[in-house]
matplotlib code that plots the C-alpha trace (Angstrom):
import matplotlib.pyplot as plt

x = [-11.6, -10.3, -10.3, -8.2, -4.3, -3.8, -1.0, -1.0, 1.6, 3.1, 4.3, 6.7, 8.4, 8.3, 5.5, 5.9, 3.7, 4.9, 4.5, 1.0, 0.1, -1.5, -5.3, -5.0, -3.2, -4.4, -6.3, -3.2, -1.2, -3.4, -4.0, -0.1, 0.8, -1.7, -0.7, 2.8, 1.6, -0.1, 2.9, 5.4, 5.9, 4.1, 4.5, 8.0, 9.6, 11.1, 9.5, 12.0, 11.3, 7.5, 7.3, 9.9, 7.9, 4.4, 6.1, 7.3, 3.8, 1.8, 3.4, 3.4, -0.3, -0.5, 1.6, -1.3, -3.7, -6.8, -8.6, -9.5, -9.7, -9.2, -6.8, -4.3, -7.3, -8.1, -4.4, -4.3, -7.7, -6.3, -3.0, -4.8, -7.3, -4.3, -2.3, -2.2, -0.4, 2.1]
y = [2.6, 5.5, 6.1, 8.9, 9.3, 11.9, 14.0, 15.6, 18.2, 16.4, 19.7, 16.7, 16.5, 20.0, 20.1, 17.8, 14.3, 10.7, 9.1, 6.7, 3.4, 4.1, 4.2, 1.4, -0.8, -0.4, -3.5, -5.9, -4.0, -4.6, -8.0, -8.4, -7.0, -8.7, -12.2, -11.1, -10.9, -14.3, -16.0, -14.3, -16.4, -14.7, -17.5, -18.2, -14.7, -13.2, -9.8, -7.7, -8.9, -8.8, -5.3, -4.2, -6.3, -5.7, -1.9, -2.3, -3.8, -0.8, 1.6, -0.4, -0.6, 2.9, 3.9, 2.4, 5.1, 3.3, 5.9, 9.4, 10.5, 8.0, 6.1, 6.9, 5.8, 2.5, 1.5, 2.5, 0.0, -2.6, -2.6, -2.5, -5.2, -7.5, -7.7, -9.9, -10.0, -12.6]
z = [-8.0, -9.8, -13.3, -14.1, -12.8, -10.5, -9.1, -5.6, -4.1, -1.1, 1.6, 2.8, -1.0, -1.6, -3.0, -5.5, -6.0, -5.7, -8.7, -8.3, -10.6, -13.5, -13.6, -15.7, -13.8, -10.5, -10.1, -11.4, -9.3, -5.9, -6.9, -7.2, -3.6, -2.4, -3.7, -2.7, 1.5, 1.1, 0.1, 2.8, 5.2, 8.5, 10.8, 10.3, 9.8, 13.1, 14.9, 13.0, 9.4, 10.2, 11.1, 7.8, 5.7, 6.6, 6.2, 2.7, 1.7, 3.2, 1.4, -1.8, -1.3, -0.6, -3.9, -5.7, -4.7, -6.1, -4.6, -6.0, -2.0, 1.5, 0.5, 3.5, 5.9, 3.5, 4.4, 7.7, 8.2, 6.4, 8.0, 11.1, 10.7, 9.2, 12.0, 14.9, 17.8, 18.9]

ax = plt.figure().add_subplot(projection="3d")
ax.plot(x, y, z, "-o")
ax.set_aspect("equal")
plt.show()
């Protein structure tokens, strides 16, 4: 887990970073999200909500940036090993 902030030039901004979660609070934050994904409810929610959900979660989890370096693959893993097809 990373324990400084960071900044990072993004060419698709401009060149200017995305503002990440403070070193500080990166576990809460994960632990939050998380907690958040295990109460939607998967099962019940049509194709369309899925897929905008699950969305809006993966780039919350990847605004967290608990990682110094990898975090776009850790997400991209993740995402990949939570979902299952219908």
């Amino acid at each position: 887990m990373r324990i400084i902030n960071i900044k990072k030039a993004e060419p698709a901004l401009g060149g200017i970073s995305i503002e990440y979660t403070d070193c500080f609070e990166v576990e809460g934050e994960l632990k939050s999200i998380l907690t958040e994904m295990d109460k939607y409810p998967w099962g019940k929610a049509g194709f369309e909500n899925i897929v905008k959900t699950f969305s809006r979660y993966m780039a919350k989890l990847w605004k967290v940036h608990p990682f110094r370096d990898g975090n776009t693959r850790t997400i991209v893993i993740f995402a990949a090993g939570s979902l299952k097809v219908r």
